[in-house]
Backbone as CSV, one residue per row, in Angstrom:
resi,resn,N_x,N_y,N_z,CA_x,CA_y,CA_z,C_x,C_y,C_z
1,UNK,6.944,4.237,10.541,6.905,5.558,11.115,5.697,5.621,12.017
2,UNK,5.832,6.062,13.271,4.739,5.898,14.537,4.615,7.209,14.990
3,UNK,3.799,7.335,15.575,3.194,8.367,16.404,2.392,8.085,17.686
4,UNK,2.640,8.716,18.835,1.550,8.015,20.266,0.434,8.995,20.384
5,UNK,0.484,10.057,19.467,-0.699,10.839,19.533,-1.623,10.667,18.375
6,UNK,-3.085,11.217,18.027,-3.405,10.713,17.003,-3.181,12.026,15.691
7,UNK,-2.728,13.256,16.342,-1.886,13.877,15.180,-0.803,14.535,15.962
8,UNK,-0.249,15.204,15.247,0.757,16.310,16.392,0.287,17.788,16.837
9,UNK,1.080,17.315,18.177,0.149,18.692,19.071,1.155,19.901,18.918
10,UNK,0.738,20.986,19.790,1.848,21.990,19.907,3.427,21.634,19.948
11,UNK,4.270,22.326,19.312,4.027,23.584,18.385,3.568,24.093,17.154
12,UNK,2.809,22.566,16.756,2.543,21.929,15.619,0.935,22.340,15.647
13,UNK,-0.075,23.373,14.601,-1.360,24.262,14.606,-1.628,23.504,13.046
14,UNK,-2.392,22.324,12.804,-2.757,21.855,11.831,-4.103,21.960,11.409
15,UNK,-4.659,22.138,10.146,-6.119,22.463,9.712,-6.650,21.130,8.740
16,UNK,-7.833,21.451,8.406,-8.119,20.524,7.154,-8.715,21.947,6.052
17,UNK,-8.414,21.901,4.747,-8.429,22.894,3.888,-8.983,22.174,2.759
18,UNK,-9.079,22.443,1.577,-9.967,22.053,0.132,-9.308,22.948,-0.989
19,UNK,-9.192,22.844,-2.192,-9.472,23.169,-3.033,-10.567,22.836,-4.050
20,UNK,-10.531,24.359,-4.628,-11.563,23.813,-5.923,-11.622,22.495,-7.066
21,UNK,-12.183,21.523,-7.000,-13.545,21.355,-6.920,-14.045,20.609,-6.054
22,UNK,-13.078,20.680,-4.861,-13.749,19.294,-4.059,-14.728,20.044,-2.761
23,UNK,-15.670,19.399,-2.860,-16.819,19.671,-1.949,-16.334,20.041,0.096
24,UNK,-17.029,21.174,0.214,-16.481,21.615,1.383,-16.739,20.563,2.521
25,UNK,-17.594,19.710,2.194,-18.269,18.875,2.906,-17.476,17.544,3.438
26,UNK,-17.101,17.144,2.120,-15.875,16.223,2.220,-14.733,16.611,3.165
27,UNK,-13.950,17.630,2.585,-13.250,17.911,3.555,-13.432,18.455,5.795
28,UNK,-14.904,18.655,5.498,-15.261,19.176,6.639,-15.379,17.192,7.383
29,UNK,-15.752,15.977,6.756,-16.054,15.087,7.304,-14.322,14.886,7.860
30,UNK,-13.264,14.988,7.147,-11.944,14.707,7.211,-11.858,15.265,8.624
31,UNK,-12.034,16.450,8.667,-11.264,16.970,9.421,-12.389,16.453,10.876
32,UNK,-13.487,16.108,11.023,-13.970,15.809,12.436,-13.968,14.221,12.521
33,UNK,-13.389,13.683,11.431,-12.639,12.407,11.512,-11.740,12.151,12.702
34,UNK,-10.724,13.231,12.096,-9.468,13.757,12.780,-9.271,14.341,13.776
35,UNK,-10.213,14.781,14.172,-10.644,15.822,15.131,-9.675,17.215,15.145
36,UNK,-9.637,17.663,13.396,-9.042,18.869,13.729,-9.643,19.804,12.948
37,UNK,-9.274,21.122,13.122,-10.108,22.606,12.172,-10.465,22.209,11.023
38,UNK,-11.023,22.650,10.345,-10.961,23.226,9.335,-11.502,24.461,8.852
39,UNK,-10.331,25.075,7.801,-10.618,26.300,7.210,-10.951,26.511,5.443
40,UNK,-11.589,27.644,5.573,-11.615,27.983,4.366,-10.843,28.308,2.847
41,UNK,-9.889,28.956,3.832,-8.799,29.842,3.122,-8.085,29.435,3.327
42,UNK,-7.044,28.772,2.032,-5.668,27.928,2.295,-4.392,29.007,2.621
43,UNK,-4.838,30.117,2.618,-3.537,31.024,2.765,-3.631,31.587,3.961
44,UNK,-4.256,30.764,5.057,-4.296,31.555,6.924,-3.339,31.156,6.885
45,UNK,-2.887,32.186,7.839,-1.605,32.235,8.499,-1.380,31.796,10.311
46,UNK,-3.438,30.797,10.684,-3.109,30.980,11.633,-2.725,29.604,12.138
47,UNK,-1.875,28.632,10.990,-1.699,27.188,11.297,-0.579,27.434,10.823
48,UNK,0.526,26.466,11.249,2.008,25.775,11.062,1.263,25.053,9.307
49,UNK,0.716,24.174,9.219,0.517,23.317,8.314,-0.916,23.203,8.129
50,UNK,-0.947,22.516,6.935,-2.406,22.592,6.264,-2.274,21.050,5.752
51,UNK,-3.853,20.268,6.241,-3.761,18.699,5.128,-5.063,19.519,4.178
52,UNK,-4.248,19.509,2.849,-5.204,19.843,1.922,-5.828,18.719,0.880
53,UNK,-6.823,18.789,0.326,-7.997,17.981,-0.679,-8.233,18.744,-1.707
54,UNK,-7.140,18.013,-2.436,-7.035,18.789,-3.938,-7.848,17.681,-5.138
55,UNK,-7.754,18.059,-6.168,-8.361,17.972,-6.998,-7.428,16.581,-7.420
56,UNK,-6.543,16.249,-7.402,-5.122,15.085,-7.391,-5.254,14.475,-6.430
57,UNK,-5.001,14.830,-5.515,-4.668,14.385,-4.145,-5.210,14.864,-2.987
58,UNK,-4.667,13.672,-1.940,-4.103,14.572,-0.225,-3.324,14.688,-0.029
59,UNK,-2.922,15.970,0.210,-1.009,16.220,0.837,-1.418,17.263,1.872
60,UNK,0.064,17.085,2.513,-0.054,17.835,3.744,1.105,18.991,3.629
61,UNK,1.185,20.542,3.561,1.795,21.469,3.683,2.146,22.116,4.664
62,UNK,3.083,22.429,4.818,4.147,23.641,5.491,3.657,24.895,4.975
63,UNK,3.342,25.675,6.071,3.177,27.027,5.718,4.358,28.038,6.538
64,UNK,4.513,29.179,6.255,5.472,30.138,6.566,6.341,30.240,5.440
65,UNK,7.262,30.982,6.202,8.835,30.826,5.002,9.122,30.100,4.991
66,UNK,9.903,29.554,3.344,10.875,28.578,3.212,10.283,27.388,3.881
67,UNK,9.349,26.879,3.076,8.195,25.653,3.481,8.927,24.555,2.207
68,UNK,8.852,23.229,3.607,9.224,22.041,2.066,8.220,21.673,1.229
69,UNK,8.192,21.153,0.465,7.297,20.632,-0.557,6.250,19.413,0.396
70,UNK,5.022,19.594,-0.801,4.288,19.148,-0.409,4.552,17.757,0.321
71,UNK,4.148,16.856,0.975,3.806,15.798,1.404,3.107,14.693,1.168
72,UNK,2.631,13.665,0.226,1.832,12.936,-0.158,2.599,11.349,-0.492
73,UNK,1.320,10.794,-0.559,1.555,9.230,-0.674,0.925,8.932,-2.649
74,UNK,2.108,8.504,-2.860,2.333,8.268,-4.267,2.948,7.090,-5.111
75,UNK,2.318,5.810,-5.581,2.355,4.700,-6.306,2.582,4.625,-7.373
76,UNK,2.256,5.337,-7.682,1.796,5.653,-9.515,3.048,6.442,-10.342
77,UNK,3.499,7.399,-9.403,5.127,7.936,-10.462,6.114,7.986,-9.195
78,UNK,6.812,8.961,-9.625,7.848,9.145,-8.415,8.761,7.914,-8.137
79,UNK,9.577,8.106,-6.752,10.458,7.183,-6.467,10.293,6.140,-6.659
80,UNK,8.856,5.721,-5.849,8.110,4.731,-5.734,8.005,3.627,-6.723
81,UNK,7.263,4.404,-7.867,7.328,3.716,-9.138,8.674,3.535,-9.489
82,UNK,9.664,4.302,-9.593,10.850,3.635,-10.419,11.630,2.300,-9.337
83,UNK,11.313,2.164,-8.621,11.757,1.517,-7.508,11.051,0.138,-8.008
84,UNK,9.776,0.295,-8.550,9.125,-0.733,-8.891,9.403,-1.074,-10.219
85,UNK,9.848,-0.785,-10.836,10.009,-0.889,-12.639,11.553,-1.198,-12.470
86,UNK,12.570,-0.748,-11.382,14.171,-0.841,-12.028,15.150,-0.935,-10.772
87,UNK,14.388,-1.673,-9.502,14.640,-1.558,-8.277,15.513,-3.142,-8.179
88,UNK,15.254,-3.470,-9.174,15.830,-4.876,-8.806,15.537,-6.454,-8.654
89,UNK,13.844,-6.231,-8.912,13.139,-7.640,-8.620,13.702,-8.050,-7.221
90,UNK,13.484,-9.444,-7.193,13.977,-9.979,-6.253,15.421,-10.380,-5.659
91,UNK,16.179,-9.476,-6.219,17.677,-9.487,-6.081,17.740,-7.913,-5.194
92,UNK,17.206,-7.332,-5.106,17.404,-5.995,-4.181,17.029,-6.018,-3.028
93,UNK,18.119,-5.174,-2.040,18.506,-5.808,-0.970,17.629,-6.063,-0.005
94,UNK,16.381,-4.867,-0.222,14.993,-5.163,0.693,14.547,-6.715,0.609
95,UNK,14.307,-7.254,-0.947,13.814,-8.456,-0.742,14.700,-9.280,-0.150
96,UNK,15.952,-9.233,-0.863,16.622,-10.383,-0.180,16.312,-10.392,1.476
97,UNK,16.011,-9.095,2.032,16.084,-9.011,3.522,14.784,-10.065,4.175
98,UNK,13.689,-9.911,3.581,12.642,-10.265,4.071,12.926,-11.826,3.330
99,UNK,13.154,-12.626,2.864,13.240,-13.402,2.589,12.783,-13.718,0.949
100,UNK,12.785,-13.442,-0.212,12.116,-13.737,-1.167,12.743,-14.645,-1.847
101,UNK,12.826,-15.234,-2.439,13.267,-16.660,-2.814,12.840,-16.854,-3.636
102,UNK,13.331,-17.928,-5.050,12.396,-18.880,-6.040,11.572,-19.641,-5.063
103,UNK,10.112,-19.824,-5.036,9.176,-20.432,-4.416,9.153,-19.967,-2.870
104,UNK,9.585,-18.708,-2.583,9.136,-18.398,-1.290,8.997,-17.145,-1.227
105,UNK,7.324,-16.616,-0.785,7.199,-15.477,-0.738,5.786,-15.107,0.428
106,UNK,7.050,-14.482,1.554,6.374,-14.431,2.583,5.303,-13.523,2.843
107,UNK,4.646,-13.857,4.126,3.572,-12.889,4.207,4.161,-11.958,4.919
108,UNK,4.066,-10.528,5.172,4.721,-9.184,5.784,3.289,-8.315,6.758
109,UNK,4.102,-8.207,7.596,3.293,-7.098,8.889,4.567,-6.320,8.571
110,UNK,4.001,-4.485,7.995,5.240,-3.364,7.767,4.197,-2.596,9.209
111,UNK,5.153,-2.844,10.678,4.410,-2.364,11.299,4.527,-0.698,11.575
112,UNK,5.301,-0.573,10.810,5.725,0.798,11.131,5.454,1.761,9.275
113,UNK,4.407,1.377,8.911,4.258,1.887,7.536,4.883,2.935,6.809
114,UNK,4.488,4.168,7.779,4.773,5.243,7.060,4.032,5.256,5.654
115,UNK,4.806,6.523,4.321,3.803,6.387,3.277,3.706,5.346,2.388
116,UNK,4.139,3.945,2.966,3.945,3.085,2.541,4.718,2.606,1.330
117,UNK,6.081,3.165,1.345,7.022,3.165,0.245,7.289,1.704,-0.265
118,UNK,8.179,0.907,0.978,8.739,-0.484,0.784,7.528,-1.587,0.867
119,UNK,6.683,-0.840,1.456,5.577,-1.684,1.423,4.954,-2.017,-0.072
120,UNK,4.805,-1.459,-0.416,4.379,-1.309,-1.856,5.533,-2.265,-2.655
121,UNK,6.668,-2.011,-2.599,7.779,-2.785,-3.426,7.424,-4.284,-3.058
122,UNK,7.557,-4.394,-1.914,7.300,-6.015,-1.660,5.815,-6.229,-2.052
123,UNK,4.961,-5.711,-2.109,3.935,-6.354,-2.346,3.568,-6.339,-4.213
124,UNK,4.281,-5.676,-5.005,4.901,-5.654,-6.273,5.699,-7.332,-7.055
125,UNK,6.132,-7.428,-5.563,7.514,-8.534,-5.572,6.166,-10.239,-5.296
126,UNK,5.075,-9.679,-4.828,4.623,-10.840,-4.646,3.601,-11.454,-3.329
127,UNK,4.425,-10.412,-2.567,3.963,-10.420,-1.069,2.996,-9.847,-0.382
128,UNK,1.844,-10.413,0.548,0.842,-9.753,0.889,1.299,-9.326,1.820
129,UNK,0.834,-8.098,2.499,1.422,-6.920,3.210,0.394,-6.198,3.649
130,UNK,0.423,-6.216,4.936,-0.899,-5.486,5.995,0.366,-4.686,6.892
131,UNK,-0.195,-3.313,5.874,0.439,-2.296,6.586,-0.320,-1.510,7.946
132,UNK,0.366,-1.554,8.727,0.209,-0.854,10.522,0.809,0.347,10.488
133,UNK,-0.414,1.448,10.725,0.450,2.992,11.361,-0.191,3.357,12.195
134,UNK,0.472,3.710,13.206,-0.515,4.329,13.986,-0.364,6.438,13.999
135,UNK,-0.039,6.947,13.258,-0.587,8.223,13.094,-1.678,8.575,12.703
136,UNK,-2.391,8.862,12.814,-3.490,9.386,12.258,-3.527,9.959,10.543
137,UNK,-2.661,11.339,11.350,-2.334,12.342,10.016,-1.623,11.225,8.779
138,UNK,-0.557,10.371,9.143,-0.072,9.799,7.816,-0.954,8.897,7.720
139,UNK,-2.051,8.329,8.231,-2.370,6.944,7.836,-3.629,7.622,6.473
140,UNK,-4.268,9.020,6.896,-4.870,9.423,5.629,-4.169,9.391,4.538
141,UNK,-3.112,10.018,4.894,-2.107,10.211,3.585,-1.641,8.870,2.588
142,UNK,-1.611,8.150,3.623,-1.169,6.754,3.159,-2.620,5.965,2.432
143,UNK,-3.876,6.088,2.824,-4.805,6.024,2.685,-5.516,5.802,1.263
144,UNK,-4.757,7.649,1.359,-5.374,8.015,0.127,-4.481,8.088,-1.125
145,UNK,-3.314,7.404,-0.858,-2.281,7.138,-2.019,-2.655,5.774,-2.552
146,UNK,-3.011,4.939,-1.685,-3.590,3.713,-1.194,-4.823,3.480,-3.209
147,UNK,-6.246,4.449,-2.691,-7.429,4.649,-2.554,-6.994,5.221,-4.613
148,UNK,-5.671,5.989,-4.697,-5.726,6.314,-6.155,-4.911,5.884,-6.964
149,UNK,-4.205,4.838,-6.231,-3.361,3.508,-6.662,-4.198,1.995,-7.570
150,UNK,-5.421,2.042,-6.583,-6.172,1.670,-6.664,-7.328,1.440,-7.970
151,UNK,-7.223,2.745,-8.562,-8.138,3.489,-9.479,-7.204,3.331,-10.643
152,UNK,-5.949,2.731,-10.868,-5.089,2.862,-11.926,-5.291,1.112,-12.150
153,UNK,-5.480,0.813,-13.695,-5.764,-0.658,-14.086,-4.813,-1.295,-13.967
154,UNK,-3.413,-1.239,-14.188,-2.468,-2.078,-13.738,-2.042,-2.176,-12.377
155,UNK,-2.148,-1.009,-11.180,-2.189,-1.177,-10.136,-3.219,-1.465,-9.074
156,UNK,-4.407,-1.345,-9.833,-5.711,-2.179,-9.019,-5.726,-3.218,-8.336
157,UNK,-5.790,-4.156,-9.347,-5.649,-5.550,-8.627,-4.647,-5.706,-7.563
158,UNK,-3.130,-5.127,-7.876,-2.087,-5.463,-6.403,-2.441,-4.785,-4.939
159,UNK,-3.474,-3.819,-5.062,-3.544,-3.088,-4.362,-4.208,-3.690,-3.175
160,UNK,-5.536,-4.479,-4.654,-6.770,-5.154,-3.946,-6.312,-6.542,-3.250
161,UNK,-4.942,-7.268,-3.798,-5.449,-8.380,-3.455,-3.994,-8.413,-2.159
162,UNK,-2.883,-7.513,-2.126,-2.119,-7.758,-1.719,-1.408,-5.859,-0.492
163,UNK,-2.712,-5.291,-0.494,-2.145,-4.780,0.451,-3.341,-4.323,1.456
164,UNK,-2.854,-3.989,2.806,-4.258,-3.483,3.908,-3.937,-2.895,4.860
165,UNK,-4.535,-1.922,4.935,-3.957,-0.675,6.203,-4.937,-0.600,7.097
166,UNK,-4.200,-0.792,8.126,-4.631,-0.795,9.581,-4.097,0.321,10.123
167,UNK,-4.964,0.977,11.328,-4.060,2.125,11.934,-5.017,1.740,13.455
168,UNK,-3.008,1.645,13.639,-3.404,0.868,15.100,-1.517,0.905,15.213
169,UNK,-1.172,0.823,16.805,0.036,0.668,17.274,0.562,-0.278,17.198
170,UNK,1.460,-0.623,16.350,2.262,-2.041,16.295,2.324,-3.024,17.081
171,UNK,2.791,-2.152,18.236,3.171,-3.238,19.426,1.632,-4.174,19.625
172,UNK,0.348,-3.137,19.689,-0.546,-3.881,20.232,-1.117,-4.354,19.219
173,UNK,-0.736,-4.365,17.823,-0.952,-4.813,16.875,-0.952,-6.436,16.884
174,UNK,0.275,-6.583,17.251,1.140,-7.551,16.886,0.656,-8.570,17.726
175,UNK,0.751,-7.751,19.712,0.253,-8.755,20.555,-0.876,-9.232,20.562
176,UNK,-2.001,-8.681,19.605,-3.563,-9.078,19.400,-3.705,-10.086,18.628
177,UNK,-2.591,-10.395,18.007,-2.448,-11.519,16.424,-2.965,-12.703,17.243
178,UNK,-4.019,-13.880,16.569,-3.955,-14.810,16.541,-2.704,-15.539,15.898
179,UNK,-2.596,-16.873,16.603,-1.696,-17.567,15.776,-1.748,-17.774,14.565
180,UNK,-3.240,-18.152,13.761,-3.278,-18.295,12.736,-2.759,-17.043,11.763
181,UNK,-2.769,-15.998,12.359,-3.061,-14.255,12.326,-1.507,-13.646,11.899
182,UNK,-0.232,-14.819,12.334,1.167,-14.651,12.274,1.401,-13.987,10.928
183,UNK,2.393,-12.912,10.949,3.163,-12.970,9.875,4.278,-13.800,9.480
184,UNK,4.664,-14.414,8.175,6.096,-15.173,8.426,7.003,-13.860,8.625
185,UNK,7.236,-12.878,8.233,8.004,-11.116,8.552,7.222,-10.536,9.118
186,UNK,8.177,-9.450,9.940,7.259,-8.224,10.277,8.844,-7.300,10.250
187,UNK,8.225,-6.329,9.545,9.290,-5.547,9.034,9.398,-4.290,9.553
188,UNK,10.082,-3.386,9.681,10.396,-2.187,10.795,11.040,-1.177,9.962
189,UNK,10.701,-0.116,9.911,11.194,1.216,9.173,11.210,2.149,10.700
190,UNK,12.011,2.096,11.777,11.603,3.132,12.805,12.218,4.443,12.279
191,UNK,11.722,5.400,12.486,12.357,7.292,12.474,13.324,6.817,13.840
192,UNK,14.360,7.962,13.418,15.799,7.835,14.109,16.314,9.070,13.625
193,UNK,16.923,9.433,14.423,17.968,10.626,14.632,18.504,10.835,12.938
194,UNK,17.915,12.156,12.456,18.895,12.021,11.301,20.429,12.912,11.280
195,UNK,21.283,12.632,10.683,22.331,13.518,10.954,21.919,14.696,9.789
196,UNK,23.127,15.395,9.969,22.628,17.036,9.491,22.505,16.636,8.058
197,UNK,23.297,16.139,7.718,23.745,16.321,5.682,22.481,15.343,5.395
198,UNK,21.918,14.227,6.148,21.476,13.221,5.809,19.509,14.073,5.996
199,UNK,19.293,14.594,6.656,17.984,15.416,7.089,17.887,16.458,5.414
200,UNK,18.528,17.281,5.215,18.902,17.795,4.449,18.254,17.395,2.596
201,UNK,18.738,15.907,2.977,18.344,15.049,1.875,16.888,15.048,1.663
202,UNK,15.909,14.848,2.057,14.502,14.368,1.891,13.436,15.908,2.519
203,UNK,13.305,16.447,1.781,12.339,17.504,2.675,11.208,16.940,3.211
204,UNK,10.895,16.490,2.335,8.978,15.271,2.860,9.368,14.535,4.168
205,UNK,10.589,13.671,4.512,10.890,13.051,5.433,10.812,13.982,6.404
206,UNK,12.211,14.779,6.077,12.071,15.733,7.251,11.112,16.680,7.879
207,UNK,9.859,16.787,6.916,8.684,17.598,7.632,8.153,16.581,8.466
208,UNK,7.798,15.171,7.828,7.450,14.380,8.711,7.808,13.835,10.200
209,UNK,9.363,13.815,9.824,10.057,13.483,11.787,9.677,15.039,12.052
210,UNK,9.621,16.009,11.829,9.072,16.824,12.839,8.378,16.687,13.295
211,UNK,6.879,16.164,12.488,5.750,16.453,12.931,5.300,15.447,13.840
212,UNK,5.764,13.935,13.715,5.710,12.699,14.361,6.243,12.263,15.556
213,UNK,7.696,12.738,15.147,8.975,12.556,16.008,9.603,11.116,15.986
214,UNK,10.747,10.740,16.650,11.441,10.033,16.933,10.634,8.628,17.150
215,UNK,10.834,7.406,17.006,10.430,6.186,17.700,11.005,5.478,18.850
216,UNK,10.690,6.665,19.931,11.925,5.804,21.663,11.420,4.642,21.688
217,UNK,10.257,3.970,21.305,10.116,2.771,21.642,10.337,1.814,20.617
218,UNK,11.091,1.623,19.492,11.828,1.001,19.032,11.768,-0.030,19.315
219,UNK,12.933,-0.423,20.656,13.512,-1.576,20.965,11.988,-2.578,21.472
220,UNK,11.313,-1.719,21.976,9.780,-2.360,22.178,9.121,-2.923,21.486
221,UNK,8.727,-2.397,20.082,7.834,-2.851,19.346,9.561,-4.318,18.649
222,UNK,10.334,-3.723,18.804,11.543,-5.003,18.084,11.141,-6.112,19.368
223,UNK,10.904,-6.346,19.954,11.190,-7.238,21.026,9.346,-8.316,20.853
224,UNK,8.276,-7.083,20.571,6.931,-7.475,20.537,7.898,-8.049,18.817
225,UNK,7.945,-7.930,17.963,7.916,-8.078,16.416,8.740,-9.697,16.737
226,UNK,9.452,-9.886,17.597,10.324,-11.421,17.496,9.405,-12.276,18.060
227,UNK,8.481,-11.630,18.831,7.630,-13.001,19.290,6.231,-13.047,18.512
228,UNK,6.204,-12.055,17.710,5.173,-12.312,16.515,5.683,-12.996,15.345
229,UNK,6.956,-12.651,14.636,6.987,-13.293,13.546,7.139,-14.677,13.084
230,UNK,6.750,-15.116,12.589,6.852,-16.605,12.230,8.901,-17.312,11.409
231,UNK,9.308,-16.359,10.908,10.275,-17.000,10.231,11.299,-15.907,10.733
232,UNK,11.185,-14.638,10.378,12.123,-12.738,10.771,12.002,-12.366,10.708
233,UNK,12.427,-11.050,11.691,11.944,-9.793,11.855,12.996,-8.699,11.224
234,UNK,12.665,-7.762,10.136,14.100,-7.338,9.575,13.536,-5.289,9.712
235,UNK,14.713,-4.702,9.968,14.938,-3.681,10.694,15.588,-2.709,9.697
236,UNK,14.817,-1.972,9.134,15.617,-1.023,8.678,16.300,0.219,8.950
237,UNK,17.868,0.254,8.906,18.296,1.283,9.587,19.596,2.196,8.542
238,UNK,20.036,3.328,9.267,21.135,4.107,8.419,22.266,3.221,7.992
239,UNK,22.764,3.052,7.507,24.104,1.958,7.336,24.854,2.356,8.381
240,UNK,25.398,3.474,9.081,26.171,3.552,9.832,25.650,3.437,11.491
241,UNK,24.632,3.414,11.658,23.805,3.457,12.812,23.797,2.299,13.593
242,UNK,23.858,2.452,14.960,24.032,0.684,15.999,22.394,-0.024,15.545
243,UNK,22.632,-1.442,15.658,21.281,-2.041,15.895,20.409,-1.770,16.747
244,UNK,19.166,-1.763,16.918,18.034,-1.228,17.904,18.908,-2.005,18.842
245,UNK,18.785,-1.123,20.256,18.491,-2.393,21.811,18.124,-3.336,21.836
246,UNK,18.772,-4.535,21.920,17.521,-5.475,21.831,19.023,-6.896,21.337
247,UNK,18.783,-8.086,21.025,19.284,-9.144,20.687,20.045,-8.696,19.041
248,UNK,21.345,-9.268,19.209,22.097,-9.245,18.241,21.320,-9.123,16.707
249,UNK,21.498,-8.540,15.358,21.245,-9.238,14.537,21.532,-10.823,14.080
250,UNK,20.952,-11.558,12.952,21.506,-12.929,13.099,22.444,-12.697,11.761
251,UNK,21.876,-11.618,10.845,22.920,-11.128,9.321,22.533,-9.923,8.911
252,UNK,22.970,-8.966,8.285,22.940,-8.152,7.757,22.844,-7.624,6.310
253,UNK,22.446,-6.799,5.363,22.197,-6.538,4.266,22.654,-5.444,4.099
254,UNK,23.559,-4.981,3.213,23.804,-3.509,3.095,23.058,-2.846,1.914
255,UNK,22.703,-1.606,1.433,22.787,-1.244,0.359,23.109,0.172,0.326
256,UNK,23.122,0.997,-0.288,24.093,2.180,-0.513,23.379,3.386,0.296
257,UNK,22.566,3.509,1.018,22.750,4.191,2.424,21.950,3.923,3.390
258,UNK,21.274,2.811,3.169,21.084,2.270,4.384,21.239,0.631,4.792
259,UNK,20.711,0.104,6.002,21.078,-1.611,6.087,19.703,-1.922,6.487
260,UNK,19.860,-3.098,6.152,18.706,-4.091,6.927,18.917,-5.499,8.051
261,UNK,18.784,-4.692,9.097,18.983,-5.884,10.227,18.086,-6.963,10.194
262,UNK,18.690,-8.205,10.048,17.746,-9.466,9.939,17.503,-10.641,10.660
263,UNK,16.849,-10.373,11.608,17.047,-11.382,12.830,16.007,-12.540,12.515
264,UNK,16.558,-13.885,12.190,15.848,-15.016,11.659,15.854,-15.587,13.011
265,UNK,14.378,-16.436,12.746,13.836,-17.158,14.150,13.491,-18.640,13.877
266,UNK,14.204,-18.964,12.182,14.545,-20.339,11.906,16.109,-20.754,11.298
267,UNK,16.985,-20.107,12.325,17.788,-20.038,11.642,18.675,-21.298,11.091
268,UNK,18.469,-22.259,11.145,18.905,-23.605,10.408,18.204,-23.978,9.330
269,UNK,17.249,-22.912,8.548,16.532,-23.523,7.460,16.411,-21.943,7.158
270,UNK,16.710,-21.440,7.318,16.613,-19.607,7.166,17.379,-19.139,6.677
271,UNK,18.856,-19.458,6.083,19.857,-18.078,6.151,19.840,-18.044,4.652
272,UNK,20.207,-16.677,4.624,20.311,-16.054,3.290,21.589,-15.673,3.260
């Protein structure tokens, strides 16, 4: 999930806010981090959204009527976790996508992070994983899911030894790589058009493609991702949705609502 700004601008009025007990100070460094407000009072009415510093967490809120639920980056319960406990090991369709194998377990560029969902699974599965976002607003979020993932004894160590966030634009991510610097994957989650019933589904998602928007350059960073990766570049998309612009897939992965396009760049010693 990408962004070309470093948060979102109009129509989009975002603050940095606090709750009790966290120091006003803290949150005041956040927000000239970010280079955006901050307020006192989490109940102004004179922002669209609020990134608040709670006593748990960072999440980011919708204010007005009929606001979705909070926003945050989360390891520890939720989807996330069950995804990690009953997702499948290395038989589910993400891994199979990226390649995981008895005795093969590649290295991953997720250049398009987001809150760092699949990233986390593969790096669960084995795989070191230097996650790339370039939003601003999610890369805190991601950050700081990151930062209290971290702080939990069974998820410490994976955190420490097998994941790293960069916030920086893929494309120029990718083209800065030394050779030595290659990923054998670089893996792609782009935002895309959701249809109505399918938007509907995820409120957190859907606050997010608002606030981010669309990825038109897609086929760009797919085109930079084939001449970075060392072994494939795999694409995650709706199951029913065309492949990015760009060169055929070489195979495909289905799973029950979405696919993974998998374009191998060894493909005589590659296929799955």
């Amino acid at each position: 999930m990408t962004s070309t700004v470093p948060y979102p601008t109009a129509p989009f009025r975002i603050a940095v806010s606090r709750e009790s007990p966290i120091d006003p100070g803290t949150a005041i460094a956040l927000a000239t981090t970010l280079g955006l407000p901050w307020v006192f009072d989490p109940l102004t009415n004179d922002f669209t959204h609020l990134l608040v510093m709670t006593a748990e967490r960072l999440e980011l809120r919708e204010l007005g009527s009929n606001p979705s639920g909070p926003v945050y980056a989360d390891f520890a319960t939720g989807a996330v976790a069950h995804r990690r406990r009953f997702g499948g090991g290395r038989n589910q369709p993400l891994a199979r996508a990226v390649g995981l194998q008895r005795g093969a377990t590649p290295t991953v560029v997720d250049a398009t992070a987001g809150l760092g969902g699949d990233a986390f699974v593969l790096a669960c599965l084995g795989c070191v994983v230097r996650l790339v976002e370039r939003s601003s607003l999610v890369a805190v979020l991601l950050r700081d899911g990151l930062d209290r993932a971290a702080r939990i004894p069974d998820l410490g160590p994976l955190v420490a030894e097998r994941l790293s966030l960069i916030v920086a634009d893929g494309r120029n991510y990718l083209r800065a790589l030394a050779n030595d610097q290659r990923p054998d994957v670089v893996y792609l989650d782009p935002m895309y058009p959701l249809r109505r019933k399918a938007a509907l589904a995820g409120k957190a998602m859907r606050l997010l493609r608002r606030l981010v928007g669309d990825d038109a350059d897609a086929p760009e960073l797919l085109a930079t991702a084939l001449a970075s990766a060392r072994r494939r570049v795999v694409v995650k998309r709706p199951r029913r949705a065309p492949p990015l612009v760009g060169p055929r897939p070489s195979f495909q992965i289905a799973a029950p609502n979405t696919r993974f396009d998998v374009y191998s760049l060894l493909q005589a010693v590659d296929a799955s």
